[in-house]
N, CA, C and O of each residue as an XYZ file, in Angstrom:
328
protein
N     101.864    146.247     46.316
C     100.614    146.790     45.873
C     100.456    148.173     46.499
O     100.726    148.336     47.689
N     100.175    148.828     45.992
C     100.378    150.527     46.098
C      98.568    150.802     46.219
O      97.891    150.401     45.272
N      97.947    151.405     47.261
C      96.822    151.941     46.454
C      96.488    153.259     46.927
O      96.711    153.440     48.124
N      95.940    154.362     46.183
C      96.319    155.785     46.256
C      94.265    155.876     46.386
O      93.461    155.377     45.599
N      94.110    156.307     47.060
C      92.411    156.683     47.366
C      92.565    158.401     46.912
O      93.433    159.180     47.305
N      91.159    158.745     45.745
C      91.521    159.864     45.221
C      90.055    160.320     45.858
O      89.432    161.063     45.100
N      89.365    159.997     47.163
C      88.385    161.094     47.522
C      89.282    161.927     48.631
O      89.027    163.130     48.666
N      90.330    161.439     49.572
C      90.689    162.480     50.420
C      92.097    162.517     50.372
O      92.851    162.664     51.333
N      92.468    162.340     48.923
C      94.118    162.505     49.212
C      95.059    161.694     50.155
O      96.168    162.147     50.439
N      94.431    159.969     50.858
C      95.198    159.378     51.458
C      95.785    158.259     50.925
O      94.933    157.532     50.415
N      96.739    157.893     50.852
C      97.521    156.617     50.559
C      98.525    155.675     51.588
O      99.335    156.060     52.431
N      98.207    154.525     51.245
C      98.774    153.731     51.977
C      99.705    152.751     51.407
O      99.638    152.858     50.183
N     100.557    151.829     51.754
C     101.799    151.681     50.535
C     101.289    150.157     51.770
O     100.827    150.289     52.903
N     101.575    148.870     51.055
C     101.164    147.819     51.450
C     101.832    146.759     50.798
O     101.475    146.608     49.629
N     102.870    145.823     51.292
C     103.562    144.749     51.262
C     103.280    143.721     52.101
O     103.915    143.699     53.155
N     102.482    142.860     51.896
C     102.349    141.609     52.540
C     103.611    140.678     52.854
O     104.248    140.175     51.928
N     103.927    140.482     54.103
C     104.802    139.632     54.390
C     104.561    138.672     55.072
O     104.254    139.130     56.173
N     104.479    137.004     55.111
C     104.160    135.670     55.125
C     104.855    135.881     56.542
O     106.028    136.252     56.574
N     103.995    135.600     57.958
C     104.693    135.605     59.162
C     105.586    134.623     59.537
O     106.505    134.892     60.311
N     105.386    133.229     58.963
C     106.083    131.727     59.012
C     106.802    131.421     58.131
O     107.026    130.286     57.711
N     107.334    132.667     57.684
C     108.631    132.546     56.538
C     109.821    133.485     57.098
O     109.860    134.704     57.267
N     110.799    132.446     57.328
C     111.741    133.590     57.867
C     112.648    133.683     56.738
O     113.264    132.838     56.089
N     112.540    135.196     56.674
C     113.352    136.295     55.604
C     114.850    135.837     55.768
O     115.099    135.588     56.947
N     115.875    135.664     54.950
C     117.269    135.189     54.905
C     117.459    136.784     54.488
O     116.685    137.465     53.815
N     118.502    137.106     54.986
C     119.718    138.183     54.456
C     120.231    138.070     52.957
O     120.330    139.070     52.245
N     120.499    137.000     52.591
C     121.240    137.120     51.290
C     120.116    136.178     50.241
O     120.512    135.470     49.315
N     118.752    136.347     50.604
C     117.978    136.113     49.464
C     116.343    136.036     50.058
O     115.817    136.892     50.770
N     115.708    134.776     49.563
C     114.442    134.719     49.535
C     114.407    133.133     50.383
O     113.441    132.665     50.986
N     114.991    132.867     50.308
C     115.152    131.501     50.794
C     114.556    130.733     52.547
O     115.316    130.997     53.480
N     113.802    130.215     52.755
C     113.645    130.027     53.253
C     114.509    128.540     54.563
O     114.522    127.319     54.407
N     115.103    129.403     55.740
C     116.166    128.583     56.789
C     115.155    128.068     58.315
O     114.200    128.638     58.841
N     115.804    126.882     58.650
C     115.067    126.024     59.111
C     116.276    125.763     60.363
O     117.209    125.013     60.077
N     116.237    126.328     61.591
C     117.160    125.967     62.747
C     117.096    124.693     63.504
O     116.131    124.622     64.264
N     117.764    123.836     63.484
C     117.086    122.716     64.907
C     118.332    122.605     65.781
O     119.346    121.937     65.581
N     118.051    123.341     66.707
C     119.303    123.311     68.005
C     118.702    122.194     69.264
O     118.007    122.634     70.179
N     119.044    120.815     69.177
C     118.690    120.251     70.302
C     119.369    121.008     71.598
O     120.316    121.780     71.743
N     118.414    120.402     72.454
C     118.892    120.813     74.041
C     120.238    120.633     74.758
O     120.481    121.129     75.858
N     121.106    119.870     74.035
C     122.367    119.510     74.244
C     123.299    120.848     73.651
O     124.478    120.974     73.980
N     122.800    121.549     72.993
C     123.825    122.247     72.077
C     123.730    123.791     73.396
O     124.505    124.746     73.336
N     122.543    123.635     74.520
C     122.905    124.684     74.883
C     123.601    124.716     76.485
O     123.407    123.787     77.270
N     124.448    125.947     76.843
C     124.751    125.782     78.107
C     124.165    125.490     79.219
O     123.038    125.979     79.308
N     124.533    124.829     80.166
C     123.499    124.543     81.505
C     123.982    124.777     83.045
O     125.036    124.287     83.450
N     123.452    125.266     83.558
C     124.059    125.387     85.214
C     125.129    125.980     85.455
O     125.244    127.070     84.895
N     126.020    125.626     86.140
C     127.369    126.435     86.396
C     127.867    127.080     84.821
O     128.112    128.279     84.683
N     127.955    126.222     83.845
C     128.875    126.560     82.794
C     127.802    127.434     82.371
O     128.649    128.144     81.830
N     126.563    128.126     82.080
C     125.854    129.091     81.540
C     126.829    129.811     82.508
O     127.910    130.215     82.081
N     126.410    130.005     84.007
C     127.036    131.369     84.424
C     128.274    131.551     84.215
O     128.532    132.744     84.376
N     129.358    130.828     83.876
C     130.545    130.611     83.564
C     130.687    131.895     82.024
O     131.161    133.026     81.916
N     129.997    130.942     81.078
C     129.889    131.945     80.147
C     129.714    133.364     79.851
O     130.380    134.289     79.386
N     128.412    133.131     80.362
C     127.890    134.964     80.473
C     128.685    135.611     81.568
O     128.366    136.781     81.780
N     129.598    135.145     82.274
C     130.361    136.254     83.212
C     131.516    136.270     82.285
O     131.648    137.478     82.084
N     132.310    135.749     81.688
C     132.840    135.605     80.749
C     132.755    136.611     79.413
O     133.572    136.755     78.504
N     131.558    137.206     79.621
C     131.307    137.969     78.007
C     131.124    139.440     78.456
O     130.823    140.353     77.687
N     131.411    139.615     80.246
C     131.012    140.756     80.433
C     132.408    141.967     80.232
O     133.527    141.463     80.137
N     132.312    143.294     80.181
C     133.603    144.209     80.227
C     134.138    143.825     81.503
O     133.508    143.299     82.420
N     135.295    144.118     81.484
C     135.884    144.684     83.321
C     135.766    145.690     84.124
O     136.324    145.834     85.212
N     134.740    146.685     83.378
C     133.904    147.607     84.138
C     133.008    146.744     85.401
O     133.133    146.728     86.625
N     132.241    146.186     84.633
C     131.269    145.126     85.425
C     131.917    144.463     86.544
O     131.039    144.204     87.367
N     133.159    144.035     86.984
C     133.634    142.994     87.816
C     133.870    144.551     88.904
O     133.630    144.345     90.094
N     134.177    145.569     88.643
C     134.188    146.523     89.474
C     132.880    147.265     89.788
O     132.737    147.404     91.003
N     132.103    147.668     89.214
C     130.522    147.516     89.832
C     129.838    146.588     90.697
O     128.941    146.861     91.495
N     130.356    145.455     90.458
C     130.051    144.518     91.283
C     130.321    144.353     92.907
O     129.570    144.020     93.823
N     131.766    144.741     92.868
C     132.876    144.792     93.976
C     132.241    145.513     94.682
O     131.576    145.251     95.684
N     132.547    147.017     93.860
C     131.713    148.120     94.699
C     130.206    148.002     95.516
O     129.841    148.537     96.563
N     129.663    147.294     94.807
C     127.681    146.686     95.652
C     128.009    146.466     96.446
O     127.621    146.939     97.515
N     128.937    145.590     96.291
C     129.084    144.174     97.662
C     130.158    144.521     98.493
O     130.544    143.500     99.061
N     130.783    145.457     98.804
C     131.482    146.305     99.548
C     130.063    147.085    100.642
O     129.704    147.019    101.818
N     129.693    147.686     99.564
C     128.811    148.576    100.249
C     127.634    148.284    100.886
O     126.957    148.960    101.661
N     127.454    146.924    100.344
C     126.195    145.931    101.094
C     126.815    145.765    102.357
O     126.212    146.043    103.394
N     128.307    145.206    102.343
C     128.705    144.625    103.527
C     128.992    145.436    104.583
O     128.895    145.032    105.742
N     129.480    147.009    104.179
C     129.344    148.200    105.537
C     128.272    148.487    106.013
O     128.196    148.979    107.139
N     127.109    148.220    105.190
C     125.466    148.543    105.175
C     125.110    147.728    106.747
O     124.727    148.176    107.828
N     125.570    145.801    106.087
C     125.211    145.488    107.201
C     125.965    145.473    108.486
O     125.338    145.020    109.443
N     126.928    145.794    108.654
C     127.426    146.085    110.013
C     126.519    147.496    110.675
O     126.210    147.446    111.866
N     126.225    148.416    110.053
C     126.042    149.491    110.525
C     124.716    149.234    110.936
O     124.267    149.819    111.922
N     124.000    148.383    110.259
C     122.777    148.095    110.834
C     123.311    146.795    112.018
O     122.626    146.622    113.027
N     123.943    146.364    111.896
C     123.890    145.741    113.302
C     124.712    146.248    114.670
O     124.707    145.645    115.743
N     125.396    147.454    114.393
C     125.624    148.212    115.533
C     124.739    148.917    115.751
O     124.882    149.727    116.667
N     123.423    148.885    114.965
C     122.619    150.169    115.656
C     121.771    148.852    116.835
O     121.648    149.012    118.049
N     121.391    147.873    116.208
C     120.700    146.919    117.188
C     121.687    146.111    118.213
O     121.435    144.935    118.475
N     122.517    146.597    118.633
C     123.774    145.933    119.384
C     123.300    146.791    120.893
O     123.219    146.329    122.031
N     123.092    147.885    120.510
C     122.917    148.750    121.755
C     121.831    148.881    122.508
O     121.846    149.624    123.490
């Protein structure tokens, strides 16, 4: 529905879309998901996964933190040593 207001020259272009209808890609059709709680990862094997999906950039960013955490804390405990 198009409607064009002719006192100040403004228009607004207006398509109603149904919020509890989810839009499909290859039509009009309306899709219905039911993923029980079993279907998803849990505990160790989630983190298993998602470390799993990361680049090998990441496993070296990592290294590097925890390198630098670990000189961090020595240096703070030679300053309280003395």
């Amino acid at each position: 529905m198009v409607y064009i207001s002719t006192k100040r020259d403004i228009f607004a272009v207006h398509f109603y879309k149904d919020p509890n209808k989810i839009q499909n890609v290859f039509g009009d059709d309306t899709v219905f998901y039911n993923y029980t709680e079993s279907d998803y990862y849990t505990g160790y094997t989630k983190f298993k996964f998602q470390m799993s999906q990361l680049p090998k950039q990441t496993f070296y960013l990592i290294l590097g933190f925890l390198i630098f955490l670990n000189i961090s804390m020595f240096s703070i405990k030679e300053r309280f040593l003395n």
